[in-house]
PyMOL Python script that loads the backbone (N, CA, C, O; Angstrom):
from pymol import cmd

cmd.read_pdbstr("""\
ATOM      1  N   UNK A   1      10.979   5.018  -1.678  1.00  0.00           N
ATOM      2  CA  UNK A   1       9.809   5.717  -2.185  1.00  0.00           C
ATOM      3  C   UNK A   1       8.587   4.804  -2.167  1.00  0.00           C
ATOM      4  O   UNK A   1       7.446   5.137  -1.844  1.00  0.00           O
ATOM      5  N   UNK A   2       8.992   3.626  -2.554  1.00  0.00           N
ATOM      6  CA  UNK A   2       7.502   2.766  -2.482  1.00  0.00           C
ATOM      7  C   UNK A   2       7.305   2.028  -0.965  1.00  0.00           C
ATOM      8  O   UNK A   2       6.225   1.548  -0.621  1.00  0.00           O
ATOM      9  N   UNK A   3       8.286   2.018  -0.277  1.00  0.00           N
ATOM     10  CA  UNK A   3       7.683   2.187   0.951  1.00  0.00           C
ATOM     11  C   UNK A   3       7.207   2.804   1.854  1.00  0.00           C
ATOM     12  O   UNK A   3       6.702   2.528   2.942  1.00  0.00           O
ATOM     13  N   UNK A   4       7.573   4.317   0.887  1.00  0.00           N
ATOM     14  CA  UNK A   4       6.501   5.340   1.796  1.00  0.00           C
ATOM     15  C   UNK A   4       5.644   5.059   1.554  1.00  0.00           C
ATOM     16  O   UNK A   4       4.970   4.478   2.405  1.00  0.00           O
ATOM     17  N   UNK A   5       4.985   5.345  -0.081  1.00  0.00           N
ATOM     18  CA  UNK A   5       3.586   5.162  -0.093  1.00  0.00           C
ATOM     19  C   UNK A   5       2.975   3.896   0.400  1.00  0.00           C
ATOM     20  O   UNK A   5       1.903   4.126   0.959  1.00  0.00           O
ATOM     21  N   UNK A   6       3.289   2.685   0.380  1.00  0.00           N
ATOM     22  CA  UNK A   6       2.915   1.944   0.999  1.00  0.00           C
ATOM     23  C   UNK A   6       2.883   2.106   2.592  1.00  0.00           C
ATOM     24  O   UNK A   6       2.380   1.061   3.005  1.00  0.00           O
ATOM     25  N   UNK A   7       3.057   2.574   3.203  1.00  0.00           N
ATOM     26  CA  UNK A   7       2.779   2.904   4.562  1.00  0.00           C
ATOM     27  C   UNK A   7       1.692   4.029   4.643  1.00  0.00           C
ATOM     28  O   UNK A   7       0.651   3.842   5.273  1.00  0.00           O
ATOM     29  N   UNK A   8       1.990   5.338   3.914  1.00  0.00           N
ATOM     30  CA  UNK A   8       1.027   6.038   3.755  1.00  0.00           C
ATOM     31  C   UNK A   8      -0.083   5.205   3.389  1.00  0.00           C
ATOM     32  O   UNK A   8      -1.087   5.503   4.035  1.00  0.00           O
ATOM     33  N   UNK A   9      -0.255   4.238   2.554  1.00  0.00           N
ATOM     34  CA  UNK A   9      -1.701   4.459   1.858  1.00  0.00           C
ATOM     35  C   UNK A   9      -2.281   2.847   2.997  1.00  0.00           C
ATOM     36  O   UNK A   9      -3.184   2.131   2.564  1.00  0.00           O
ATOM     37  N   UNK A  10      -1.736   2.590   4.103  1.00  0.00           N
ATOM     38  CA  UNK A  10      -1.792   2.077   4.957  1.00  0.00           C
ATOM     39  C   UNK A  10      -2.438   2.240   6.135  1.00  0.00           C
ATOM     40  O   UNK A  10      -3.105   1.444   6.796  1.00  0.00           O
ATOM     41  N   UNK A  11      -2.045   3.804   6.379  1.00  0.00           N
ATOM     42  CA  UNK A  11      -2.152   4.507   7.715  1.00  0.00           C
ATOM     43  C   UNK A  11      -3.672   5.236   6.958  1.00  0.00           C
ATOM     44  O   UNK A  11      -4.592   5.570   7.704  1.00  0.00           O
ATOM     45  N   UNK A  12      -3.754   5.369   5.865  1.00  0.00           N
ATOM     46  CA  UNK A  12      -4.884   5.950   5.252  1.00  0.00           C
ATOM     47  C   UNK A  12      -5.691   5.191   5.328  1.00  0.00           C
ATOM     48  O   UNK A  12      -6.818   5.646   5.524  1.00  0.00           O
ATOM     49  N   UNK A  13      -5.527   3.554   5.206  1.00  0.00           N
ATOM     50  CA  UNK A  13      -6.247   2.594   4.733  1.00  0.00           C
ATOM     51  C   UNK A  13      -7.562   2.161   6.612  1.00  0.00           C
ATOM     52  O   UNK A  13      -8.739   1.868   6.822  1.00  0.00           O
ATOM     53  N   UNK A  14      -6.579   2.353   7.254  1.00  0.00           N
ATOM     54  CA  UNK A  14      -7.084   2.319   8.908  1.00  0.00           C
ATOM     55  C   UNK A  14      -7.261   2.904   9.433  1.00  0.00           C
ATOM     56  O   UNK A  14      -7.401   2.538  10.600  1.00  0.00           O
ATOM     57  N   UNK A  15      -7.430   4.344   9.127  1.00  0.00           N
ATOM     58  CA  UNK A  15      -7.943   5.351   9.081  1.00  0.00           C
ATOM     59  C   UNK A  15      -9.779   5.395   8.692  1.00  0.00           C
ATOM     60  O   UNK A  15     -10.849   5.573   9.275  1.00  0.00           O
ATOM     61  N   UNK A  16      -9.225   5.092   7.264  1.00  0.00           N
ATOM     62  CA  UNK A  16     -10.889   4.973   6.706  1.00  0.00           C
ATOM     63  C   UNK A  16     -11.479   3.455   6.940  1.00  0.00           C
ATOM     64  O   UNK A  16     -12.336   2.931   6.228  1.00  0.00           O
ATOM     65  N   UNK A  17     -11.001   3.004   7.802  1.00  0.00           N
ATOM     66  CA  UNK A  17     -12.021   1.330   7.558  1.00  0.00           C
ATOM     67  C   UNK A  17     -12.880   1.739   9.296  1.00  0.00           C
ATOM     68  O   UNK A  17     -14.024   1.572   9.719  1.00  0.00           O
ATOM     69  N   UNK A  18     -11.508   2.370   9.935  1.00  0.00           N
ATOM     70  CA  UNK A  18     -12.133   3.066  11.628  1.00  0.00           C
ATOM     71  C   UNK A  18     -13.233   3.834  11.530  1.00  0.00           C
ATOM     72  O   UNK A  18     -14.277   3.489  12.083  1.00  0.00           O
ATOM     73  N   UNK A  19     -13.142   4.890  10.865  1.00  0.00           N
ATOM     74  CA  UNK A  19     -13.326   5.950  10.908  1.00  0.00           C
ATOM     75  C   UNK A  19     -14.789   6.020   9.611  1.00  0.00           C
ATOM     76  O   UNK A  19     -15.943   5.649   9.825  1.00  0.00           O
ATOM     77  N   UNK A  20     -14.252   6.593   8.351  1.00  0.00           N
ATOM     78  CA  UNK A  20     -15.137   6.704   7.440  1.00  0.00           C
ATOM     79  C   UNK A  20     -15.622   5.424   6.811  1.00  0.00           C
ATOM     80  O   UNK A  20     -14.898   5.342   5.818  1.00  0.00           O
ATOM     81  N   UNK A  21     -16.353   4.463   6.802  1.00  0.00           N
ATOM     82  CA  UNK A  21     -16.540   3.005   6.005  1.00  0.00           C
ATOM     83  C   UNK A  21     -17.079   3.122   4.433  1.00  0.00           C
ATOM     84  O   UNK A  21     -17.215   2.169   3.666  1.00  0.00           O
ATOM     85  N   UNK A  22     -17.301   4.258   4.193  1.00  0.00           N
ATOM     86  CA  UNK A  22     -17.459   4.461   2.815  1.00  0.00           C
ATOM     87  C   UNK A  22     -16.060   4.970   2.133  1.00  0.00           C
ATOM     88  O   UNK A  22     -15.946   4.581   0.971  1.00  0.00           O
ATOM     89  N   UNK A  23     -15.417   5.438   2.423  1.00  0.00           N
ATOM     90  CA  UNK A  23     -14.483   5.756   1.957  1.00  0.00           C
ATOM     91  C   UNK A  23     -13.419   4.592   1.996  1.00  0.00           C
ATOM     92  O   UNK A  23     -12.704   4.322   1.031  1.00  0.00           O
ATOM     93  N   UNK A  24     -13.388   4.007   3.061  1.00  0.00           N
ATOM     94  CA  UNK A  24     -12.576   2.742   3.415  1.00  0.00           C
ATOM     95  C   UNK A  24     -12.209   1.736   2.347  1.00  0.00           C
ATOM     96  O   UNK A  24     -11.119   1.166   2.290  1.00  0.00           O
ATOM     97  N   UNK A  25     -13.282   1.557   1.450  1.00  0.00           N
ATOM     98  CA  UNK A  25     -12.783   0.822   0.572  1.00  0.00           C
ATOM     99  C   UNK A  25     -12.734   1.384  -0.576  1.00  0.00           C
ATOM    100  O   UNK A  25     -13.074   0.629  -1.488  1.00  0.00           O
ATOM    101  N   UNK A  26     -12.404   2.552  -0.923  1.00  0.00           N
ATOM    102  CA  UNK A  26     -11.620   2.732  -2.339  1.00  0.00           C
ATOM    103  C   UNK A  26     -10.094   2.821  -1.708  1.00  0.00           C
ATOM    104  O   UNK A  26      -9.218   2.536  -2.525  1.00  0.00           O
ATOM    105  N   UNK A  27      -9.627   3.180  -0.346  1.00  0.00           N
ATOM    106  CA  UNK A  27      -8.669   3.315   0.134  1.00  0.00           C
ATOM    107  C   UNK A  27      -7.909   1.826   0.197  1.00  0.00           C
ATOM    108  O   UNK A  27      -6.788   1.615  -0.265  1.00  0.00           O
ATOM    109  N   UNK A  28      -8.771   0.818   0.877  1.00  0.00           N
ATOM    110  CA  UNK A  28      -8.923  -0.536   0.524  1.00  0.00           C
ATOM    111  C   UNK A  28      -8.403  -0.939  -0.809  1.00  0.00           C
ATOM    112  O   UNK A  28      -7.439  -1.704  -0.813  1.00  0.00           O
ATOM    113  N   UNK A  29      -8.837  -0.588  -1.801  1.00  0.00           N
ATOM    114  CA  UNK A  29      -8.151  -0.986  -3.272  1.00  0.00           C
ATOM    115  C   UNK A  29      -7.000   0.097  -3.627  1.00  0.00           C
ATOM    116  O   UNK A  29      -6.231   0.054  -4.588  1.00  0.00           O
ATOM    117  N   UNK A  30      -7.073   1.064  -2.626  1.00  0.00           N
ATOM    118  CA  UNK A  30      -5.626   1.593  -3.208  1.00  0.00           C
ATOM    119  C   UNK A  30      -4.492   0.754  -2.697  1.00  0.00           C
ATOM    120  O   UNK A  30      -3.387   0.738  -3.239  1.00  0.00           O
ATOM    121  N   UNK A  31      -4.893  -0.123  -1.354  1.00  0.00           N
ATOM    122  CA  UNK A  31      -3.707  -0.362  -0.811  1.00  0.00           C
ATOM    123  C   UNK A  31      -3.421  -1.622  -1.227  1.00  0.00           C
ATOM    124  O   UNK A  31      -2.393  -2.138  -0.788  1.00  0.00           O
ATOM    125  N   UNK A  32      -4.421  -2.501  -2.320  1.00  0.00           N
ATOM    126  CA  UNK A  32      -4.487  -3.822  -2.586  1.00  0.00           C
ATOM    127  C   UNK A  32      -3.441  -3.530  -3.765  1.00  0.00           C
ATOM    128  O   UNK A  32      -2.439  -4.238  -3.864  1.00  0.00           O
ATOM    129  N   UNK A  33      -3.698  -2.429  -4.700  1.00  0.00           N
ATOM    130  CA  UNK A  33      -2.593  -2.202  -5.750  1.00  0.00           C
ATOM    131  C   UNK A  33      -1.145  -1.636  -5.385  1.00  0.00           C
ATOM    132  O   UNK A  33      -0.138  -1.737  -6.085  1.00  0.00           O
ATOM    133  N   UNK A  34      -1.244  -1.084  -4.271  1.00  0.00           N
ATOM    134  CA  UNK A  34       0.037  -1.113  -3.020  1.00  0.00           C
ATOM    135  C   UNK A  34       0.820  -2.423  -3.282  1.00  0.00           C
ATOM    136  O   UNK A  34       1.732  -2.811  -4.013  1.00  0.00           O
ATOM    137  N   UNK A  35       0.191  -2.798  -2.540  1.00  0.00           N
ATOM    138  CA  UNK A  35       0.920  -4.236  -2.490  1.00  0.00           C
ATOM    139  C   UNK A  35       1.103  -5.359  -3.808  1.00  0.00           C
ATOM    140  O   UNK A  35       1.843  -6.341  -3.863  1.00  0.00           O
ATOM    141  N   UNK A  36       0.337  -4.932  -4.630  1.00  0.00           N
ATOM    142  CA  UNK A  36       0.443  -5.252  -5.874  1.00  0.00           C
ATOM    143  C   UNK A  36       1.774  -5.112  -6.410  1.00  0.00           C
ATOM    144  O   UNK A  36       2.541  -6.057  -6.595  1.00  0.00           O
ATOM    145  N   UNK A  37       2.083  -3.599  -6.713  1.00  0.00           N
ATOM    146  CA  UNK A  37       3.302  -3.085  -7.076  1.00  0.00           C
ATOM    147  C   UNK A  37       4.449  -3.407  -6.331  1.00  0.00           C
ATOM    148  O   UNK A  37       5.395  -3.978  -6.874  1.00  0.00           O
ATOM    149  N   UNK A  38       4.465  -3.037  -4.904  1.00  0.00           N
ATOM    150  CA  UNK A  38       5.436  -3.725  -3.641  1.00  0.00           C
ATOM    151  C   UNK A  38       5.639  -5.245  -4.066  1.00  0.00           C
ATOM    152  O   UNK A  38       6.849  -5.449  -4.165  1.00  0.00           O
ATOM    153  N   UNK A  39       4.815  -6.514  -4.387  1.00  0.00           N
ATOM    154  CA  UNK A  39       5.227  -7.808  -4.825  1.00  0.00           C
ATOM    155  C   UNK A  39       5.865  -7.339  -6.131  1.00  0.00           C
ATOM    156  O   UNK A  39       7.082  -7.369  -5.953  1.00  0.00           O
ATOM    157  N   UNK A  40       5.603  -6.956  -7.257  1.00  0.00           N
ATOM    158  CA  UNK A  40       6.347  -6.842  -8.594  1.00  0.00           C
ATOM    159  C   UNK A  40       7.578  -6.284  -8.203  1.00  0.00           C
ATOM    160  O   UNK A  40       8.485  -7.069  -8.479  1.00  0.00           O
ATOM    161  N   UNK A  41       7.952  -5.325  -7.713  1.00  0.00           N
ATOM    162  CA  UNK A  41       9.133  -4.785  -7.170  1.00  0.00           C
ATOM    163  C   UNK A  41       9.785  -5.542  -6.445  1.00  0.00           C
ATOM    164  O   UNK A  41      10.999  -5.351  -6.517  1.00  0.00           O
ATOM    165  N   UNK A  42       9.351  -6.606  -5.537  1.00  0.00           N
ATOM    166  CA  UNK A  42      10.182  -7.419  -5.422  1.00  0.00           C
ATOM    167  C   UNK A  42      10.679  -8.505  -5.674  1.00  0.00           C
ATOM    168  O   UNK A  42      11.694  -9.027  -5.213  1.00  0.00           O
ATOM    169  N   UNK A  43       9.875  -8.904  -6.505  1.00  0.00           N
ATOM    170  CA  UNK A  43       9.968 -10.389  -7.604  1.00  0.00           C
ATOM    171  C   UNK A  43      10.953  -9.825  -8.654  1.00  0.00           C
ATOM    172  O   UNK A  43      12.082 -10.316  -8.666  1.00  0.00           O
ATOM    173  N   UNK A  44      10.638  -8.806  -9.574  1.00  0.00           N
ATOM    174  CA  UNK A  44      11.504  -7.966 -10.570  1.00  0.00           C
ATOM    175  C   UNK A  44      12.491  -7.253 -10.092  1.00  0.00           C
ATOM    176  O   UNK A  44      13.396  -7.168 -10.924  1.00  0.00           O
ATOM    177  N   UNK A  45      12.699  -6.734  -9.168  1.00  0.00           N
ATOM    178  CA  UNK A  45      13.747  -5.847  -8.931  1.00  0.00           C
ATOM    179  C   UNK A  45      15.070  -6.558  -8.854  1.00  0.00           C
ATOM    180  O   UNK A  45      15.306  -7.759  -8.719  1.00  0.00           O
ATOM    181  N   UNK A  46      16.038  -5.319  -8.997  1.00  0.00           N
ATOM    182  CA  UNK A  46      17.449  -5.855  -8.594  1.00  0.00           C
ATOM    183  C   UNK A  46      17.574  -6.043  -7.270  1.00  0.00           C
ATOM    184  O   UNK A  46      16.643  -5.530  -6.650  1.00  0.00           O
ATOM    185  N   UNK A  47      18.414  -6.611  -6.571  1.00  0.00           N
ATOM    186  CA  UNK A  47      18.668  -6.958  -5.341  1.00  0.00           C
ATOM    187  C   UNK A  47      19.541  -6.230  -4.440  1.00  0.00           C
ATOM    188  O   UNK A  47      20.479  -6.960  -4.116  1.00  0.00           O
ATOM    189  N   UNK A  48      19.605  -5.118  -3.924  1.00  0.00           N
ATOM    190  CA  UNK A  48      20.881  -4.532  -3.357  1.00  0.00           C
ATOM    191  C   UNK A  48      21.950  -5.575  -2.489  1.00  0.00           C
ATOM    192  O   UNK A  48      21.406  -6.561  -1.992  1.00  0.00           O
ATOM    193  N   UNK A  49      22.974  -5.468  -2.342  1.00  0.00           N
ATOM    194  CA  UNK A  49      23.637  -6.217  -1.323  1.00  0.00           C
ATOM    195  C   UNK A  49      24.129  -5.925  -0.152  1.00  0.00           C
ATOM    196  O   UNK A  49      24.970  -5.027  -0.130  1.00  0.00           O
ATOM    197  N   UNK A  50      23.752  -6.590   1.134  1.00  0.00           N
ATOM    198  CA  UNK A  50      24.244  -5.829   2.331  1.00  0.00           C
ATOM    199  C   UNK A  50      25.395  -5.871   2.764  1.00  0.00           C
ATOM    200  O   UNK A  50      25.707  -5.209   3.754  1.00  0.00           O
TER     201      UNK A  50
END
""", "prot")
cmd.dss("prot")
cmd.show_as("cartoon", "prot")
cmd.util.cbc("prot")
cmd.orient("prot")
């Protein structure tokens, strides 16, 4: 799940930096708290095993 949205808000993110440049960067800080959450999730998370 959080690697969808992280891809989504990715493909959104280069989208609007191409395309719309005003919009680009609130998309820009969505994807900075993306990855925000994506590092906590993986510093905190449990570890599955392969």
């Amino acid at each position: 799940m959080l690697w969808t949205i992280f891809v989504v808000l990715l493909v959104l993110w280069l989208i609007g930096f191409v395309t719309f440049h005003a919009i680009g960067a609130y998309i820009h800080i969505l994807l900075v708290l993306a990855v925000a959450v994506l590092l906590i999730q993986l510093l905190t998370g449990r570890r599955s095993a392969l």
